[in-house]
ChimeraX commands (.cxc) that place a marker at each C-alpha (Angstrom):
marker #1 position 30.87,21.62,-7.94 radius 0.5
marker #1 position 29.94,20.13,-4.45 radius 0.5
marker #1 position 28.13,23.60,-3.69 radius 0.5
marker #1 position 25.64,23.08,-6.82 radius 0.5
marker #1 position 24.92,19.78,-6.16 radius 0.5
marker #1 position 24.61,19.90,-2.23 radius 0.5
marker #1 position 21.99,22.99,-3.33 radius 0.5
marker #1 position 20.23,20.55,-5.79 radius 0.5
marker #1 position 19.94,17.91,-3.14 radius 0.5
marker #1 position 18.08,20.65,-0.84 radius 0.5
marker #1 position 15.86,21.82,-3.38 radius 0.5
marker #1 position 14.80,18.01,-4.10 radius 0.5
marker #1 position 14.70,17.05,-0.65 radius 0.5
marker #1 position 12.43,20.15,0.01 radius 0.5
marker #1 position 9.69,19.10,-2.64 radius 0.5
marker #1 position 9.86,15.98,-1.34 radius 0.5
marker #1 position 9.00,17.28,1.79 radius 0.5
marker #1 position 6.26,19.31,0.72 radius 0.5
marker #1 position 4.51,16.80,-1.56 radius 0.5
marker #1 position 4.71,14.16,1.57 radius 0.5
marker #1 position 3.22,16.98,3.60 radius 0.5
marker #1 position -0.05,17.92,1.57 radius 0.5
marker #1 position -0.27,14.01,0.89 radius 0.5
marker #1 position -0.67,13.47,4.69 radius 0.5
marker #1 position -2.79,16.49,5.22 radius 0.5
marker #1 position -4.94,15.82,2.09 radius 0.5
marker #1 position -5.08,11.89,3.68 radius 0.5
marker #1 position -6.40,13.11,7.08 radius 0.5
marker #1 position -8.78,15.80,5.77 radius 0.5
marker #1 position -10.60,12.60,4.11 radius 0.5
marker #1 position -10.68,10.60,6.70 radius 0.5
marker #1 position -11.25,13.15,9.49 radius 0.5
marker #1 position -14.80,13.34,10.72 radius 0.5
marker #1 position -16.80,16.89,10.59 radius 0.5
marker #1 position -17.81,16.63,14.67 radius 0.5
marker #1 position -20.52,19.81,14.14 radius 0.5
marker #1 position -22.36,20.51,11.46 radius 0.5
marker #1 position -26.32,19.91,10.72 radius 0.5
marker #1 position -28.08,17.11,12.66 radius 0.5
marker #1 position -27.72,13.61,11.44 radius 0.5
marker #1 position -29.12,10.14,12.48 radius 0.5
marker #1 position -26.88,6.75,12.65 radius 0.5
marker #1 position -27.74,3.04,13.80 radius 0.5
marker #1 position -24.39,1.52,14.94 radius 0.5
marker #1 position -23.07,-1.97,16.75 radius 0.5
marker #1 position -20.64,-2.20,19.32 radius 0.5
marker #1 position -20.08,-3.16,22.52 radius 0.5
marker #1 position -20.39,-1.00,26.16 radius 0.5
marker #1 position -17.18,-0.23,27.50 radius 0.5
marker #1 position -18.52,1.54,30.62 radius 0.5
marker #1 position -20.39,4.35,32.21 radius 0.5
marker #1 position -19.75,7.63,33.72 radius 0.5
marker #1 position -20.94,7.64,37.28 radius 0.5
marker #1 position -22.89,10.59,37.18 radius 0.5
marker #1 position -24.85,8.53,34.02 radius 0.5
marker #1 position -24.09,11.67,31.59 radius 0.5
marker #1 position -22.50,9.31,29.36 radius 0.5
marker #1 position -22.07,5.95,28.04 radius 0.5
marker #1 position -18.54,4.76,26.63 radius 0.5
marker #1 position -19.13,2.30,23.62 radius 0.5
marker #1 position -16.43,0.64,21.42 radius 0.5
marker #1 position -18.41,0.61,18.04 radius 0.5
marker #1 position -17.82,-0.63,14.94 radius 0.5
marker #1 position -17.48,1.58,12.10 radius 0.5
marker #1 position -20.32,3.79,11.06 radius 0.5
marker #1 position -20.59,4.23,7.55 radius 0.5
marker #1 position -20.53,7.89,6.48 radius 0.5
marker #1 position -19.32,9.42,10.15 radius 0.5
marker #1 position -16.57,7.44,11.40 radius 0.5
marker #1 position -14.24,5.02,11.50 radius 0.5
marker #1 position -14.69,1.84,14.32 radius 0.5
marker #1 position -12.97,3.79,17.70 radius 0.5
marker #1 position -14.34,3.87,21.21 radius 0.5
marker #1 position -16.88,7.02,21.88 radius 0.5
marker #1 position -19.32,8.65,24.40 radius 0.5
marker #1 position -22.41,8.90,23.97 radius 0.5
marker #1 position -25.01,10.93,25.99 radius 0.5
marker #1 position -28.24,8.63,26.82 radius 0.5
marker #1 position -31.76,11.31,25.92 radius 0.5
marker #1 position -33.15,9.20,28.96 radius 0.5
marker #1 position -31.77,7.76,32.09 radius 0.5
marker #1 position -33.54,4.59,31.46 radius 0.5
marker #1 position -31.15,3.76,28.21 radius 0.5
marker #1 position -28.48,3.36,30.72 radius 0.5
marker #1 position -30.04,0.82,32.85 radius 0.5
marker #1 position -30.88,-1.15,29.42 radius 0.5
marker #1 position -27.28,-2.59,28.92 radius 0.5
marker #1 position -24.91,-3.92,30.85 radius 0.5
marker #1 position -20.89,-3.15,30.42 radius 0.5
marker #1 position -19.55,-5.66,28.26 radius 0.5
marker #1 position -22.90,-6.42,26.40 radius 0.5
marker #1 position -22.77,-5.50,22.58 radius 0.5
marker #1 position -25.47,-3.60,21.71 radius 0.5
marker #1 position -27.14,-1.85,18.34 radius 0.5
marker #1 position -27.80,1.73,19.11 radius 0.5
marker #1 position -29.01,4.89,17.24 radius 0.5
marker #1 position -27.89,8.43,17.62 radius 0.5
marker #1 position -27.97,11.95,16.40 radius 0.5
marker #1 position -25.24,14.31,16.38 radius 0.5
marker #1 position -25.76,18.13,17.49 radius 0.5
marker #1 position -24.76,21.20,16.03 radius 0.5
marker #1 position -22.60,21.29,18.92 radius 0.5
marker #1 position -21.10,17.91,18.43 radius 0.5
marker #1 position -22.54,16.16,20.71 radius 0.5
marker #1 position -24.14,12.30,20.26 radius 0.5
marker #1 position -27.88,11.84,21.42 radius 0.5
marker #1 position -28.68,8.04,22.01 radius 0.5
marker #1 position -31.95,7.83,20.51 radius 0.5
marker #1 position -31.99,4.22,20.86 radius 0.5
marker #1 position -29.98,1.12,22.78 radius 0.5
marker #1 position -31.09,-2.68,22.94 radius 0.5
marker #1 position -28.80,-5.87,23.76 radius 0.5
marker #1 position -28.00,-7.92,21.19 radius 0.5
marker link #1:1,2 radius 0.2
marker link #1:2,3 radius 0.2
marker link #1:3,4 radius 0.2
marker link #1:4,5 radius 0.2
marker link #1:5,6 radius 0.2
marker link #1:6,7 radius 0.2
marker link #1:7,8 radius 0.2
marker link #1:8,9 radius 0.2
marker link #1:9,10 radius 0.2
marker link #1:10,11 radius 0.2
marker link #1:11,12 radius 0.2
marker link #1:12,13 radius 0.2
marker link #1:13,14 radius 0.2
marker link #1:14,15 radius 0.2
marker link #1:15,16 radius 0.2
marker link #1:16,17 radius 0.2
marker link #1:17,18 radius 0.2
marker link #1:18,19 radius 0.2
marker link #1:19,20 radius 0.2
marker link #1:20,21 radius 0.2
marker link #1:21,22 radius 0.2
marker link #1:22,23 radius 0.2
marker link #1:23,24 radius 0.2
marker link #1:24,25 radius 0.2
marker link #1:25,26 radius 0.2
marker link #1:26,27 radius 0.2
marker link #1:27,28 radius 0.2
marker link #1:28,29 radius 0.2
marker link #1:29,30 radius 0.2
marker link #1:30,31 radius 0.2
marker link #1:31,32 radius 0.2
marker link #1:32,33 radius 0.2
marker link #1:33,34 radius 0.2
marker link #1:34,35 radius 0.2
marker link #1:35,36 radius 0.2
marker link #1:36,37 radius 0.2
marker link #1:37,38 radius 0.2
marker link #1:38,39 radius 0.2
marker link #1:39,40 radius 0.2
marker link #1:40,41 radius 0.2
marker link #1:41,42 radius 0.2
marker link #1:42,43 radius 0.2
marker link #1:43,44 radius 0.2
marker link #1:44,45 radius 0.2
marker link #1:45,46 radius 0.2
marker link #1:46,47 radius 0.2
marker link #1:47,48 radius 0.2
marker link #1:48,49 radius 0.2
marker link #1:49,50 radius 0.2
marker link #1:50,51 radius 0.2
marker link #1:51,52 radius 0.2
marker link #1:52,53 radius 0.2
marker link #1:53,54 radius 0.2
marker link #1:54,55 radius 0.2
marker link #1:55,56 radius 0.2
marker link #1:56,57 radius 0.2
marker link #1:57,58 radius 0.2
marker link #1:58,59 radius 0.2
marker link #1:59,60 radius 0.2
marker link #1:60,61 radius 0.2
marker link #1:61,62 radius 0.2
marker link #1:62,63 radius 0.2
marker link #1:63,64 radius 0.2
marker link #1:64,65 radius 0.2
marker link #1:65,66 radius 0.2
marker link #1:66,67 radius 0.2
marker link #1:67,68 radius 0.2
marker link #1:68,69 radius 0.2
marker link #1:69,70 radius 0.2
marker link #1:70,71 radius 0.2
marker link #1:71,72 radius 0.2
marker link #1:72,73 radius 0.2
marker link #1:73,74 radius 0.2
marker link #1:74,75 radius 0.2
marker link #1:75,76 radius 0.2
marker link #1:76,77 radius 0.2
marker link #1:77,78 radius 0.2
marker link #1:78,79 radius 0.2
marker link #1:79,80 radius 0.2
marker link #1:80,81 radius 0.2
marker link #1:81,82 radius 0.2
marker link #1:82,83 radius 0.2
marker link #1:83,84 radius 0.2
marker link #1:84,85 radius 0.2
marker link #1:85,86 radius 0.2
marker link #1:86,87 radius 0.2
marker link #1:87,88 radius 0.2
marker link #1:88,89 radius 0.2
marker link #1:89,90 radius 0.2
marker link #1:90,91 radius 0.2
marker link #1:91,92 radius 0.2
marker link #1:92,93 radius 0.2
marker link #1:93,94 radius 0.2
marker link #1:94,95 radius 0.2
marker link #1:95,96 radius 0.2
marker link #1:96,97 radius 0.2
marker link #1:97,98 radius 0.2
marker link #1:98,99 radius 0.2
marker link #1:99,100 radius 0.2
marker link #1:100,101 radius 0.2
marker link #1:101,102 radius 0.2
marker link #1:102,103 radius 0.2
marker link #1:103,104 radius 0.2
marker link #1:104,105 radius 0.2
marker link #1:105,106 radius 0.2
marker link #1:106,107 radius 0.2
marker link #1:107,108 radius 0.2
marker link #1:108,109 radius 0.2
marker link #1:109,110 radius 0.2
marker link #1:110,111 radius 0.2
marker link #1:111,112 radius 0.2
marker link #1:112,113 radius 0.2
view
């Protein structure tokens, strides 16, 4: 009597497990962003976090950008070493990029706000 219901506990706690699973995964495939893909264009806000020294990069804290990703701190890689010298770490800023086939983030465009 224990056996069969010790079994049925299993099987239960096994579905269980599996419908929590693809819940989760099903969650995160939603909210994940595709990082390659075609070329797209966003205008963000957020505010400079700070600069690589070799100026490859800019690290901004951004809000979130509607149809690419949720508000997180990113790099993104200046077209023109005069974007860089446009804004100062701290300053919060409205910027435009476009993302590469490759993933990468072009800063088209960075001003102070």
């Amino acid at each position: 009597m224990f056996e069969k219901w010790a079994a049925r506990a299993l099987v239960v706690c096994g579905f269980l497990t599996i419908a929590v699973g693809l819940r989760w995964s099903r969650a995160e495939a939603v909210t994940a962003p595709s990082c390659c893909g075609s070329p797209a264009t966003y205008t963000a806000r957020g505010v400079v976090k700070s600069r690589q020294a070799d100026g490859k990069y800019l690290l901004i804290a951004h809000e979130k950008i509607e149809g690419y990703m949720a508000a997180m701190t990113m790099s993104f890689e200046p077209r023109r070493p005069e974007q860089l010298a446009a804004v100062k770490d701290g300053e919060s800023v409205r910027f435009t990029f476009t993302t590469t086939e490759d993933g990468r983030r072009l800063l088209d465009s960075i001003a102070s706000e």
